[in-house]
C-alpha positions as CSV (number, residue, x, y, z in Angstrom):
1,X,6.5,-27.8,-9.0
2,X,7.6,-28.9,-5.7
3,X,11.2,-27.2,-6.6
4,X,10.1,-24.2,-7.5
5,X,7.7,-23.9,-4.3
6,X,10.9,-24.9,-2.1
7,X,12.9,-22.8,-4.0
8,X,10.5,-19.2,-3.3
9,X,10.1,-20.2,0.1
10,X,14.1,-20.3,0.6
11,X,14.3,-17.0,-1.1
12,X,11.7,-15.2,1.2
13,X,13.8,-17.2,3.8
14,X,16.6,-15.5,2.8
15,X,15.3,-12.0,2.4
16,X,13.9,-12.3,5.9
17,X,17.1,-13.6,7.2
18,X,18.9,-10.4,6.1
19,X,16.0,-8.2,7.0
20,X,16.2,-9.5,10.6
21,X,20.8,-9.4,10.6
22,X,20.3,-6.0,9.2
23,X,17.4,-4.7,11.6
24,X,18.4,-6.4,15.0
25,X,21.3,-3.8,16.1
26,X,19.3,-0.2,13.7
27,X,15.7,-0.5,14.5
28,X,13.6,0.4,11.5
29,X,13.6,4.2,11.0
30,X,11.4,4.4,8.4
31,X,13.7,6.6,5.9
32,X,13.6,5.6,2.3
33,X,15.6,2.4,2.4
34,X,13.8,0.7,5.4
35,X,10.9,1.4,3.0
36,X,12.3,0.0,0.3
37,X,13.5,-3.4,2.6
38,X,9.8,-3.2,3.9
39,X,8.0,-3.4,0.1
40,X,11.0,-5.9,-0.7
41,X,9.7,-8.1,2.4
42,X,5.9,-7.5,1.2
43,X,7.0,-9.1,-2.0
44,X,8.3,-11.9,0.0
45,X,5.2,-12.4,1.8
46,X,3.4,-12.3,-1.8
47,X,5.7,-14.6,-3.2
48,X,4.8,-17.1,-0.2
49,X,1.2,-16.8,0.5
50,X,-0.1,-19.2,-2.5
51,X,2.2,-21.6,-1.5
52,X,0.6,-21.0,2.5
53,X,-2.8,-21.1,0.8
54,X,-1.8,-24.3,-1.0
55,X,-1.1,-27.4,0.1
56,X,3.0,-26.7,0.9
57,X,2.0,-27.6,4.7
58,X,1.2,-31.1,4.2
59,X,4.3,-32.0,2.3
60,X,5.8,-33.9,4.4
61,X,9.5,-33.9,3.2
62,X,11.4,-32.7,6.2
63,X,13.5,-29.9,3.9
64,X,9.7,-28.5,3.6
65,X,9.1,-28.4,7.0
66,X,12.4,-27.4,7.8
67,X,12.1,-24.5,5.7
68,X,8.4,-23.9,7.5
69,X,9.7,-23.9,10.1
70,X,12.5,-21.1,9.5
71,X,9.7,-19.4,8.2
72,X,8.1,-19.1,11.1
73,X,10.9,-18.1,13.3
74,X,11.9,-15.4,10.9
75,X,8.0,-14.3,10.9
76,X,8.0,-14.4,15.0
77,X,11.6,-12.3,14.4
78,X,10.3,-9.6,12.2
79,X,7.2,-9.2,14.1
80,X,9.6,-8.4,17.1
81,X,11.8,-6.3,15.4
82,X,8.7,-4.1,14.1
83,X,7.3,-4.0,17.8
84,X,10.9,-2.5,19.1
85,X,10.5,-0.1,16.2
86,X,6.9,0.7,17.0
87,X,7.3,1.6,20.4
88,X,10.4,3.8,19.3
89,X,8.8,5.5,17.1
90,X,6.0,6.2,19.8
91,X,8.6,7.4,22.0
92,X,9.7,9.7,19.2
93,X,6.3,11.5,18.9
94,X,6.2,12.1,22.3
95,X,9.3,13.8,22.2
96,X,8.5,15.6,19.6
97,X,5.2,16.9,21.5
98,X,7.3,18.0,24.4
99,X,9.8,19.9,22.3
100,X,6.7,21.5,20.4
101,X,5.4,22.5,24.2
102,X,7.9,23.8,24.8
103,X,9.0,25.8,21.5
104,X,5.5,27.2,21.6
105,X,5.9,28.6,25.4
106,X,9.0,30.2,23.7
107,X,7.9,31.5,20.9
108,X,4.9,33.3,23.2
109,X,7.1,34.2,25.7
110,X,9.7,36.2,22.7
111,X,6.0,37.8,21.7
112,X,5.1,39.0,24.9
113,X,8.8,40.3,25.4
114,X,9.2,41.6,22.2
115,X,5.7,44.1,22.5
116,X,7.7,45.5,26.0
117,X,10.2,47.0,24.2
């Protein structure tokens, strides 16, 4: 049992691991494969929370907590990366706003021209 606990946690280990190489330079864009790494992560976070739930924090074999540990910075990592993405993506919408401003002035100002003549 203890194998097969140690053995899911190094997988979502893993998957975060990558998540966080592949993330760290490309913030998250949220096109179709970010979503897919994102409901790949979920499954990760699935996959671990019995063991979080369980009794895997009190084993006291230092591979467990080493691997707890990892966890946690990969957690602390991903949370990061999501803020950068976050306030990107906030960024974005503003942007966007502006530009719609300011297409809509246009597109008022080419009506009122456009009735002149």
């Amino acid at each position: 049992m203890k194998r097969r606990y140690l053995e899911i946690l190094r997988g979502a280990n893993a998957a975060l691991a990558l998540y966080c190489q592949e993330h760290v330079a490309v913030p998250v864009q949220f096109n179709d494969d970010d979503l897919a790494d994102n409901r790949f992560l979920g499954a990760q976070f699935q996959a671990v929370q019995p063991l979080l739930d369980g009794d895997i924090q009190h084993f006291a074999e230092p591979v467990f907590q080493r691997e707890l540990q990892l966890y946690r910075t990969h957690l602390l990592r991903v949370r990061k990366l999501l803020q950068v993405s976050q306030q990107l993506t906030i960024q974005q919408i503003e942007q966007l706003g502006i530009k719609r401003t300011h297409l809509d002035a246009a597109r008022r100002w080419c009506e009122v021209f456009s009735e002149q003549f």
